[in-house]
C-alpha positions in Angstrom: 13.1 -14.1 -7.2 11.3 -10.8 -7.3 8.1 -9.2 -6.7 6.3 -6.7 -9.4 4.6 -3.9 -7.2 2.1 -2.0 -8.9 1.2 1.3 -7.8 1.9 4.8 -7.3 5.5 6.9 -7.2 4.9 10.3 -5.2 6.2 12.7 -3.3 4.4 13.2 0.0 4.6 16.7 1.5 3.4 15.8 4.9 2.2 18.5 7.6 1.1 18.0 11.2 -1.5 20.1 13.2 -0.8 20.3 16.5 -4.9 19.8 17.2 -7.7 17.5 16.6 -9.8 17.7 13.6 -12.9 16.4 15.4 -12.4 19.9 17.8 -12.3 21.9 14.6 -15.3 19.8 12.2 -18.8 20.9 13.3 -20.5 17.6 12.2 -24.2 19.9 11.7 -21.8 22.1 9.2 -20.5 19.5 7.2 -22.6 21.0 3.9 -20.6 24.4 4.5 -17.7 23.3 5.6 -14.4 25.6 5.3 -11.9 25.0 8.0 -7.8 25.8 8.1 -5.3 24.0 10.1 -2.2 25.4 11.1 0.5 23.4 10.5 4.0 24.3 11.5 5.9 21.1 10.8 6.1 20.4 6.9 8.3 18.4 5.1 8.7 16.6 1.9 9.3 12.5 1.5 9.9 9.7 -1.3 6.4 7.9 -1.6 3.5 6.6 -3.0 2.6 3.0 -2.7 4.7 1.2 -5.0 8.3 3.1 -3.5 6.9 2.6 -0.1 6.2 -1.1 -0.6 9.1 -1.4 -2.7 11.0 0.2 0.3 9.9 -2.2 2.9 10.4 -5.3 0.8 13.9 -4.4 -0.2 14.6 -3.4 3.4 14.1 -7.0 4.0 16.0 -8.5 1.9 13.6 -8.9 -0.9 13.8 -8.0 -4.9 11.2 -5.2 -5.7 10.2 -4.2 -8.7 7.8 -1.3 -8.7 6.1 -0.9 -12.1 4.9 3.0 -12.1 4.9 5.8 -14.4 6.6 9.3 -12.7 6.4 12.8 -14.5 9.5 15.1 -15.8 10.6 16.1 -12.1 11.0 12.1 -11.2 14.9 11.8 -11.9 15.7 12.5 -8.2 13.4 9.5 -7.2 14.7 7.1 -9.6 17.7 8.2 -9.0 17.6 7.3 -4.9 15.3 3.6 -6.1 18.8 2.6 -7.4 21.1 3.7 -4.8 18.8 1.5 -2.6 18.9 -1.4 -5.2 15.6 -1.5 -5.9 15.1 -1.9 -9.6 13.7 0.4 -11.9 13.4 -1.4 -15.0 9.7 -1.0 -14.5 9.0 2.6 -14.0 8.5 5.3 -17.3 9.1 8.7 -17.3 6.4 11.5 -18.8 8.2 14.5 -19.9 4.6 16.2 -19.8 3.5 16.4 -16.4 4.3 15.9 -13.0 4.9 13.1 -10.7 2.1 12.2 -8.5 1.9 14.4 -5.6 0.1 13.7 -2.3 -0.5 16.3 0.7 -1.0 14.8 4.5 -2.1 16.8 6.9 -2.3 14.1 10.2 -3.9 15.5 13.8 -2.6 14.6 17.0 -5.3 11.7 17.5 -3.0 10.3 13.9 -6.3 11.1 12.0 -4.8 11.8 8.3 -6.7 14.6 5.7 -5.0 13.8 2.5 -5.3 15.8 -1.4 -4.0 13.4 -4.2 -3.0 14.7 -7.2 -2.4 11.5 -10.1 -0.4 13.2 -12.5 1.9 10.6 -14.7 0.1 7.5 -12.4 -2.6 8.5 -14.6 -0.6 7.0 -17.7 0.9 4.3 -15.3 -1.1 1.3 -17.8 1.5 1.8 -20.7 3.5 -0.3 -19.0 2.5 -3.9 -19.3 3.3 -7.0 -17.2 4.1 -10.5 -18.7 5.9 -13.8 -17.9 9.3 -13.5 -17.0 11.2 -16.6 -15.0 12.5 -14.3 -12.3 8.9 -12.7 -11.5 7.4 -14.8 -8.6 4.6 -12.6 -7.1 2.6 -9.4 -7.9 1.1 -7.1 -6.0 -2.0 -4.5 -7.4 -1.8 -1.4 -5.0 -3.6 1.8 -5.4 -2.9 3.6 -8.9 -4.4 4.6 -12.1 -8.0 3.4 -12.7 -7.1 1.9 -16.2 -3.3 0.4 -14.6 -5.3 -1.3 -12.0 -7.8 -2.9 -14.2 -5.4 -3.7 -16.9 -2.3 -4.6 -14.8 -4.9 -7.8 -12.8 -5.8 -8.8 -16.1 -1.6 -9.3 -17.1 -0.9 -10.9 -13.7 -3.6 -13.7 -14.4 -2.5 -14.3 -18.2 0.9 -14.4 -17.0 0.3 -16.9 -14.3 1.7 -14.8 -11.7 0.2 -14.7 -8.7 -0.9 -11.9 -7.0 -2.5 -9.5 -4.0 -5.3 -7.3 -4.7 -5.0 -4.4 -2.2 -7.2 -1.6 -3.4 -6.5 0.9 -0.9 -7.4 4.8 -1.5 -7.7 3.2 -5.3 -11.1 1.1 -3.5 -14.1 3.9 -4.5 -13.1 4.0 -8.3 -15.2 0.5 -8.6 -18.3 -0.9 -8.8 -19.2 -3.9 -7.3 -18.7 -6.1 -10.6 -15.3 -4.8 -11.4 -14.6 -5.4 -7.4 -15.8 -9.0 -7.6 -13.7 -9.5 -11.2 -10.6 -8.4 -9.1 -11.3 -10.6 -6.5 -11.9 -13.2 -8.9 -8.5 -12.9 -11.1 -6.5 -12.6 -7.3 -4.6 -15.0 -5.2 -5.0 -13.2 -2.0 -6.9 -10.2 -0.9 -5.4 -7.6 1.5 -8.1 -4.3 3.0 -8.1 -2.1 6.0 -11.5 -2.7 8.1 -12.8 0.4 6.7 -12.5 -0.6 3.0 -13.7 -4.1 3.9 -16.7 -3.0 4.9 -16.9 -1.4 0.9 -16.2 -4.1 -0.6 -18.5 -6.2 1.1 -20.8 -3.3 0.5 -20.7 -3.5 -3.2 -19.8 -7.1 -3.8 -22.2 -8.2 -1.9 -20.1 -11.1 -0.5 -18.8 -10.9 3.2 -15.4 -11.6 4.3 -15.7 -15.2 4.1 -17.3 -15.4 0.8 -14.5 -13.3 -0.4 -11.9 -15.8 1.5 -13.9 -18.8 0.1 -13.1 -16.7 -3.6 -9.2 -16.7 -3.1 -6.5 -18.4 -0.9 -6.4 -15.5 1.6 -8.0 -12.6 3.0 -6.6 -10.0 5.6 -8.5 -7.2 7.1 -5.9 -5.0 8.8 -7.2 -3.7 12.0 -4.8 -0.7 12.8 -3.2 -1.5 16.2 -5.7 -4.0 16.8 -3.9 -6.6 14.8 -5.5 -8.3 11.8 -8.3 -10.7 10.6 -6.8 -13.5 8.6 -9.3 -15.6 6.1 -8.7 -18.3 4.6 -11.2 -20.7 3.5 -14.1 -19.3 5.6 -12.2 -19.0 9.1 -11.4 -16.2 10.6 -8.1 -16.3 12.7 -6.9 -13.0 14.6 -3.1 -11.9 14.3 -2.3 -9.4 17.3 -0.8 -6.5 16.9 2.4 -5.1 18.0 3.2 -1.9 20.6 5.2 0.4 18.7 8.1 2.0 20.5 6.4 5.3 20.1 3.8 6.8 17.8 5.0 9.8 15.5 4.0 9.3 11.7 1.1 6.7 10.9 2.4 7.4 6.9 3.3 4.9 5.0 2.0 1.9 8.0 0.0 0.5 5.4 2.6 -0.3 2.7 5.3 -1.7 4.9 2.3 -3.7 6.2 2.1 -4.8 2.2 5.8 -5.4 1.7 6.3 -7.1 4.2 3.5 -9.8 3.1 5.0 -9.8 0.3 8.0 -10.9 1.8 5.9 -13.6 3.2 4.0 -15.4 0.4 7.0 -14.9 -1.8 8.8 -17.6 0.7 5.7 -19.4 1.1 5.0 -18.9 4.3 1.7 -19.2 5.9 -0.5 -16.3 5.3 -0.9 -15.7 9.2 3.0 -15.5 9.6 3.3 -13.0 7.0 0.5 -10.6 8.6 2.9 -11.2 12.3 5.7 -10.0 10.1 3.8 -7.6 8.9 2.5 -6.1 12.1 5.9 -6.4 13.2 7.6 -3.7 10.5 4.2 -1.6 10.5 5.0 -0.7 14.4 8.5 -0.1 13.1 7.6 2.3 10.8 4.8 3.7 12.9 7.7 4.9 15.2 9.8 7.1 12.5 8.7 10.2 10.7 7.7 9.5 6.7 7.4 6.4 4.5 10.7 5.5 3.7 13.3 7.1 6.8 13.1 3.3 9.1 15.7 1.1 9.2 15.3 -2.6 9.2 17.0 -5.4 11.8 16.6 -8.2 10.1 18.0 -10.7 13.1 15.3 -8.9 15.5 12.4 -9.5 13.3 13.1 -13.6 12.9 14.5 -13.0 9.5 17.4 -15.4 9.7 18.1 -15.6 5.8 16.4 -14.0 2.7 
């Protein structure tokens, strides 16, 4: 069975400085602010949050489907979605503008500046979702305002189920369009930060929204995560990572491997361990999609 993954296709052109950008901000200079930071490593990666979820799943032994739009430079990236046997029945190509493009710049403490360009995510709605016997599960990850809107509004017609995870994507709503999303969605996934938001503008806490849908998760970074369900909180620890060089693309092999998860029906807390599991994995090698997956060390016995 597979897994339709909404979101973005970019290239990441990621760039370290060898500082800390709390030893370069002047918080009382924030309304004049013009800094540069030196950054001698650069290079340039296969992501965005649908390939980097797409990634992960397949890397387990899932089917991915990302459903994206790329611009008239996206052949290469297509082109390396099918040597990996993902499928790309899903994605369009624009022949008039770019594929999305997003620019990291990450500090020594793993703090991350980013500058997002949209380009043919923009146009990522075009591409419409219905029932299809081999779709099991959805996900809605960050992407175009009007793909995110209308791509929730598919899953539920469709009767697939699905996972709202907002992301970056979190700021483009208000609090009614938040709450319809949360109201259309099976489960709810947010990093403590963008909790707090949509608390903020729903109005609803984290077990209001848990009450709203069969699962909530609040990622906590290395701290774990907070698993909802029904009102109760339950706290998933996190795992050590052999080292810490690249926090990029944590996040979405967090989401695929949840995906993972729920497509087996497994129980929501297993698929955050799982998850925390591969996100220390990833944590450990430079950009998105360079890890490689044991399957037999993660408790993955069969897909």
């Amino acid at each position: 069975m597979a897994a339709v993954i909404c979101g973005s296709l970019a290239f990441d052109t990621i760039m370290t400085f060898e500082g800390r950008f709390a030893d370069q901000i002047l918080p009382d200079q924030l309304h004049i602010l013009n800094v540069s930071f030196l950054v001698p490593a650069l290079r340039r990666d296969f992501g965005g949050c649908a390939g980097n979820i797409a990634y992960a799943l397949n890397a387990l032994g899932g089917h991915a489907l990302p459903m994206a739009a790329v611009g008239s430079d996206g052949a290469e990236y297509i082109a390396r979605l099918r040597e990996l046997g993902i499928g790309t029945e899903f994605i369009r190509t624009l022949d008039d503008t770019y594929t999305a493009q997003c620019f990291i710049t990450t500090d020594l403490a793993n703090n991350q500046i980013t500058a997002f360009h949209p380009g043919a995510m923009q146009k990522a709605h075009l591409t419409k979702i219905a029932a299809r016997d081999d779709i099991r599960i959805g996900i809605i990850s960050p992407d175009g305002r009007d793909a995110m809107l209308q791509h929730a509004e598919q899953f539920k017609v469709a009767g697939i189920p699905f996972v709202f995870d907002p992301g970056q994507g979190l700021p483009m709503f208000n609090g009614d369009e938040l709450a319809r999303f949360i109201d259309q969605a099976d489960w709810v996934t947010v990093n403590d930060y963008e909790g707090k938001m949509l608390s903020d503008r729903t109005g609803w806490d984290s077990a209001e929204i848990s009450r709203r849908v069969r699962g909530l998760v609040v990622t906590l970074g290395a701290e774990g995560c907070e698993v909802w369900i029904d009102g109760e909180r339950t706290h998933v620890p996190g795992v050590t990572p052999e080292a810490i060089v690249d926090p990029t693309g944590c996040g979405d092999a967090w989401r695929g491997a949840l995906l993972f998860g729920l497509e087996r029906n497994w129980s929501l807390a297993d698929c955050a361990a799982l998850g925390n599991k591969l996100g220390a994995l990833k944590i450990a090698q430079r950009g998105p999609q360079n890890y490689t997956v044991d399957r037999l060390a993660l408790g993955i016995l069969q897909a």
